[in-house]
N, C-alpha and C positions, 0 to 999 in steps of 0.2 A: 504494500500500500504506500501509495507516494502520496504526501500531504503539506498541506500549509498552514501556518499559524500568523497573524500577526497582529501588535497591538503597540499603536503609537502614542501611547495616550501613554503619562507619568503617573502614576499610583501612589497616593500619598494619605495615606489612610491612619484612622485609631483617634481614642478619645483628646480633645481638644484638639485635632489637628486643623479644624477651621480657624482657629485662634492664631495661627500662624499663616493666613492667608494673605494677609501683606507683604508677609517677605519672600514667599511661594512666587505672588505677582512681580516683586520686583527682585527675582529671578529669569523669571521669562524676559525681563530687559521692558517693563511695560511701567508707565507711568500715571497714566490715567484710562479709566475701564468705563464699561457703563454697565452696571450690576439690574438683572434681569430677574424678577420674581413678580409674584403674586399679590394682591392686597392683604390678605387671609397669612401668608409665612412673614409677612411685613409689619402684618399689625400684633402679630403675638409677640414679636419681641425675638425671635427665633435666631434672625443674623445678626443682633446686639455686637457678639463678639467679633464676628466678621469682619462689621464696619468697623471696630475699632481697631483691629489691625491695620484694616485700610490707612486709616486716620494717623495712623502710630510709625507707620511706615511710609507717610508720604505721598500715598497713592491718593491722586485726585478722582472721585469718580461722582456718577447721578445716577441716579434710580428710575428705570423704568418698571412700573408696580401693574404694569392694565392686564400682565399675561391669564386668558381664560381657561377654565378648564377642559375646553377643547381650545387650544389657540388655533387661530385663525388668522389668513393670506392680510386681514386689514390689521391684524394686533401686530402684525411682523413690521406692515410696515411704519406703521407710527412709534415701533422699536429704533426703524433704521433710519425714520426722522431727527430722532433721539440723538443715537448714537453720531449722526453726522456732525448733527449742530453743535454737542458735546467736542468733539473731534478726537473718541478715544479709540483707545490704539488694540484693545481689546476687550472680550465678552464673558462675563463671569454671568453663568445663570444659575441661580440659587432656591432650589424648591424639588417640588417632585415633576413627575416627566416632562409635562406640560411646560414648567418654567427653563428644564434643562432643552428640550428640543424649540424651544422658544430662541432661544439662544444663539445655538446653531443654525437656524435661519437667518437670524440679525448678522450673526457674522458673518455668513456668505453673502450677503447682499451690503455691507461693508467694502464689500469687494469687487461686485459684480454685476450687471448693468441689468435694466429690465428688472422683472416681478420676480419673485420666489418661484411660482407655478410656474417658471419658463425650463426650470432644470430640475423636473418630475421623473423621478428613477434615481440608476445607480450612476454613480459616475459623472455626470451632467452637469454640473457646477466647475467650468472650467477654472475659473482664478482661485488660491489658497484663500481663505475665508481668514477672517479678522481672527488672533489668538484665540481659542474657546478653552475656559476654565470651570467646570463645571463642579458644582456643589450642591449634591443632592440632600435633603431635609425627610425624603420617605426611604423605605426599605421595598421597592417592589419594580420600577421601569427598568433599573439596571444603566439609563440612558444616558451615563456617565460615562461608560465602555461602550457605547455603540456607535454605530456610523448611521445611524438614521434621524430624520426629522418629520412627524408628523405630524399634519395640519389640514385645518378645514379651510372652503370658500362658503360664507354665511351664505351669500348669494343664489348660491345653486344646488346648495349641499354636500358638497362633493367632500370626501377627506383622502388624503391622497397623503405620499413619502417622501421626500427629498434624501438621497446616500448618498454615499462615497466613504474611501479614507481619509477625503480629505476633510471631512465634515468630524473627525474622532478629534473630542477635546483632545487639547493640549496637556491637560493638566486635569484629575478629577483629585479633587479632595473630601476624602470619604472620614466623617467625624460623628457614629451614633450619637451624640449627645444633643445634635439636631435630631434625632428622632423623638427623643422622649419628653414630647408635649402633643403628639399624634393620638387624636381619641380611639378607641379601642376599634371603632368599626373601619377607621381609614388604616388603621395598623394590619387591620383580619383580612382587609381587599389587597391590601398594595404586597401583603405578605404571600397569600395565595398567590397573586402573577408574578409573582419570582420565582413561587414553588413551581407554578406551570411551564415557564422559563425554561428552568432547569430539567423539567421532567423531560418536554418538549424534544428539548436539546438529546438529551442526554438517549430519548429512544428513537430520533432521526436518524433517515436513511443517511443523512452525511453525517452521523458522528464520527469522531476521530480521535486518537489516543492525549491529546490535549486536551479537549471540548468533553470527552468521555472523563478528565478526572478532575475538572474541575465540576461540571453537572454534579458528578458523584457528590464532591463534598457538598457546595452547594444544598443538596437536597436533605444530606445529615444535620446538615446546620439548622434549617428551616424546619426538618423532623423536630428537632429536640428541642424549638426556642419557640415557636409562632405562638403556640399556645401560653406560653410566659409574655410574650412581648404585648399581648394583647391585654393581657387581665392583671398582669404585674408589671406599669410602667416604667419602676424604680429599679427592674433586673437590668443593671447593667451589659449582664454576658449578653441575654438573651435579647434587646438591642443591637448588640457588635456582632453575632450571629446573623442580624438577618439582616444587615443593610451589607456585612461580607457576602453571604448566601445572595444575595440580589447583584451584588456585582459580579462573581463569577458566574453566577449563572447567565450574566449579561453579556461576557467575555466569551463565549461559548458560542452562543445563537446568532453572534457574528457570522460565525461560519458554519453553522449546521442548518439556519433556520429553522423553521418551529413545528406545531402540526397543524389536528384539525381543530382544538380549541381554539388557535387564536386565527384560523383562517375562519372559522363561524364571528369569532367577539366582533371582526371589526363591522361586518355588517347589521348583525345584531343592535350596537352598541350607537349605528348611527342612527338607525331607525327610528330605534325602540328607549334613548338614550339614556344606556344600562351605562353604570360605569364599568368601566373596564377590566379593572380587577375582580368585580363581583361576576361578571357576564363569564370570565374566563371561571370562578370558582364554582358556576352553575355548572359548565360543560363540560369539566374537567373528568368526573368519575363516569360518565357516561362516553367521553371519549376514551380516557382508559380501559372500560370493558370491551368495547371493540378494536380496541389495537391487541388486546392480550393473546388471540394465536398469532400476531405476528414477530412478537418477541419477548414468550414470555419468559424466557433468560433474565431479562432485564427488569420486568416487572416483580421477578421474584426477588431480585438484589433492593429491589427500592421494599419490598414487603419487611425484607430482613432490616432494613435502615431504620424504618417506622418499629420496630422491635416484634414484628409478627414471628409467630413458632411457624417453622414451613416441613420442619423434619416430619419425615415419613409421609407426605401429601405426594399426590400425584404432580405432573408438573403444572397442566394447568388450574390446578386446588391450592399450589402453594401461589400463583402467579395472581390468583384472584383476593388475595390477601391484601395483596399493596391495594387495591379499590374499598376493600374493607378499614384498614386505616387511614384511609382520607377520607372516607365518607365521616368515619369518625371523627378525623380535626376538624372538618367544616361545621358539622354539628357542637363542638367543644367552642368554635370561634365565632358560634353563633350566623354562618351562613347557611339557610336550612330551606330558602326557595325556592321554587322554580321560576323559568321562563312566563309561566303564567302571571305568576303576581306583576310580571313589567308590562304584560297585554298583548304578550303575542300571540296569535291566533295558528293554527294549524295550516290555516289557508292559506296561511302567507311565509309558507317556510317553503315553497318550491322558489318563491324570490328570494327568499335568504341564500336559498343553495346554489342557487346559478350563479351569484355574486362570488359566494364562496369559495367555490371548485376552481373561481379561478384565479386562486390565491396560490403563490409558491410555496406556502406555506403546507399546502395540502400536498405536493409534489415531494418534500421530505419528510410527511408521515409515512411511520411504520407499518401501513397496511393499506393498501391500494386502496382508492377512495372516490366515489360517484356520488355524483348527487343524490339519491337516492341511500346513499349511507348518510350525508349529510344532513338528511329528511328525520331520518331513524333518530338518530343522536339526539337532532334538537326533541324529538315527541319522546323519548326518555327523559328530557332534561325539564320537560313541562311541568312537573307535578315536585320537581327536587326533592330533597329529602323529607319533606310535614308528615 
């Protein structure tokens, strides 16, 4: 097997280390930034220490605070308004996905002429994008280690991706101690799609002996903490656990991409507008039951991670264990719906699925997949666990 790995982005991770985010910036040779976040991580008080590195170190910068929790082609560009007028040299985005891939659009269009939507795909963003410094505040997009940018147009609806490598921050600074002021439900969602992340990853047709050991851990991290990080804000381990567990799992899906949960979430999510981590934790054990004859090798190593007994079972009896303990977390983290409580109708899941199928996301799941499985999944997932 001949493979590739790679990862540009500087990893600078652990308790207080956003606390040293001025001298991180002026390293990269940067003097004035335009820091990128939300109203909501802004108004709690969250990057307090941040800014005062900034402040401490010299660093001139402004705040743009409008990013939405889908951003959108118009929040990018009254970003890149911002940053022009400002005249800074690069993009710190500080929040969860939304603020992080917020960002990485500001900074390519820093760069490069015309709209956001003009360099849709991979690769397509010809000029280097303004430095990106990314500082995530949740445990669950990972989109600190990733080379994507997703985004909506209010206008028409649409939500669409922006890639490349050259879109991978420069710099993530990973600090759980932004995580623990996250209320227990945006901890239980954003935790779930890291766990799906890493599952994803981890039982893709392109996994690889890289992407295969960091998913691994990843998923042990998230076994042994999601349930603490939720109900016990003050566990510090179990914090550093999943905002680690989110970023490898994130390092990973770079190169494997993902399955059919998240080639269902994103249509699902525009529709019917589920959030994202909840939509993936609805489809999650119902796509794992149908991927199980196609690798259940692997779903029996995630059974043993979650601490299932598999000795003396058949293989597919030990393999169906790992669905048995996440059906269980999700009920422990209090996700326990189905698709129905968001109003989806039955009728309308052949439009979900034609959307779907034609995600590449379903091209690297682990069991061959038609529309017609994607139908299945979602009328499993209708009723969730009540």
């Amino acid at each position: 097997m001949i493979c590739t790995y790679k990862l540009p982005t500087e990893l600078f991770f652990g308790g207080g280390a956003a606390l040293q985010t001025g001298e991180k910036i002026k390293e990269l040779g940067l003097s004035k930034v335009l820091l990128v976040t939300d109203k909501g991580v802004l108004d709690a008080g969250v990057l307090g220490g941040l800014e005062k590195s900034l402040k401490d170190s010299g660093v001139s910068y402004t705040v743009f605070s409008e990013v939405e929790p889908e951003p959108t082609i118009q929040g990018i560009e009254a970003g890149v308004k911002m940053l022009k007028d400002f005249g800074a040299q690069g993009v710190i985005g500080a929040g969860g996905g939304s603020a992080l891939d917020s960002a990485k659009a500001i900074a390519a269009m820093g760069t490069n002429c015309g709209k956001i939507f003009d360099y849709v795909g991979f690769g397509k963003v010809p000029v280097q994008p303004l430095p990106i410094i990314a500082v995530p505040t949740t445990a669950g997009t990972g989109s600190e280690a990733t080379f994507w940018s997703v985004l909506a147009d209010k206008t028409c609806g649409l939500k669409l991706s922006i890639g490349g490598w050259n879109l991978m921050p420069s710099m993530a600074i990973v600090d759980y101690q932004l995580t623990e002021t996250l209320p227990p439900g945006i901890t239980a969602a954003t935790g779930i799609d890291a766990l799906v992340h890493a599952m994803e990853s981890y039982t893709s047709t392109n996994c690889q002996p890289i992407a295969e050991a960091t998913t691994f851990h990843a998923i042990k991290l998230i076994a042994r903490s999601l349930r603490q990080a939720v109900w016990h804000w003050k566990d510090t381990q179990a914090r550093e656990d999943m905002i680690m567990g989110s970023m490898l799992a994130a390092m990973a899906f770079n190169i494997t991409r993902l399955g059919n949960a998240h080639a269902l979430a994103i249509p699902l999510g525009i529709k019917y507008h589920i959030p994202h981590g909840r939509v993936n934790a609805i489809l999650l054990p119902w796509v794992m039951e149908f991927n199980l004859p196609a690798v259940p090798e692997k779903y029996i190593e995630i059974a043993r991670i979650f601490g299932e007994k598999v000795q003396g079972l058949t293989e597919m009896e030990a393999a169906k264990k790992s669905v048995k303990a996440v059906k269980e977390l999700l009920r422990d983290i209090g996700i326990t719906e189905g698709l129905k409580k968001w109003n989806v109708a039955e009728s309308e899941l052949p439009e979900i699925a034609a959307k779907a199928v034609k995600s590449d996301n379903v091209k690297s799941n682990p069991r061959k997949t038609n529309e017609a499985d994607l139908i299945r999944i979602c009328i499993n997932a209708m009723n969730g666990l009540e």
